[in-house]
C-alpha positions, -999 to +999 in steps of 0.1 A: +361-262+567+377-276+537+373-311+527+387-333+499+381-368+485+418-378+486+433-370+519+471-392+503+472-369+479+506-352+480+498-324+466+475-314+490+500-322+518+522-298+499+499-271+499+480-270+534+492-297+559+526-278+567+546-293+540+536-326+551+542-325+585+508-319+600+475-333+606+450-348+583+417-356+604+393-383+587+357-377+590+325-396+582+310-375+559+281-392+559+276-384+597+288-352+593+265-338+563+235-353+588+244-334+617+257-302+603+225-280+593+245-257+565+253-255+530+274-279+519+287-293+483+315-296+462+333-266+447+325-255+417+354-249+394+353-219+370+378-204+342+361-169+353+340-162+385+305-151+378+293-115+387+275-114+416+253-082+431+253-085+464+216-061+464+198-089+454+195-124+464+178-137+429+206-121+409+229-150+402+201-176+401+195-189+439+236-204+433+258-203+465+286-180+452+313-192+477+310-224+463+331-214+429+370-217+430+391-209+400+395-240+374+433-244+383+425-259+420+398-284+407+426-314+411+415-303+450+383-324+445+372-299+471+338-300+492+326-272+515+307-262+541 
């Protein structure tokens, strides 16, 4: 699930509502982060993506990798689940 901080922004529109012609679904986040028993968090934005051994859980630091996105999305303001 992908969720942002500025569901006007037109950019975003653009990019995953269909050009603007589909659906944006408010949520209460503050319901949903209580119910919802999962990591969650805003994206981390990155000019290069870590390294990440997939051997050993310790080996980047306890950090949830899918969390990073590359630096040119961050105007996404992007949380995830």
């Amino acid at each position: 699930m992908r969720l942002i901080e500025d569901a006007l922004n037109n950019v975003i529109c653009a990019h995953y509502v269909a050009n603007s012609t589909g659906i944006c679904i408010g949520f209460d986040t503050v319901e949903v982060f209580r119910n919802i028993q999962c990591s969650m968090g805003p994206a981390k934005y990155v000019d290069r993506f870590p390294i990440q051994s997939f051997l050993s859980e310790a080996s980047f630091g306890g950090v949830d990798t899918s969390f990073y996105k590359a630096m040119k999305w961050s105007y996404e303001k992007e949380f995830r689940l």
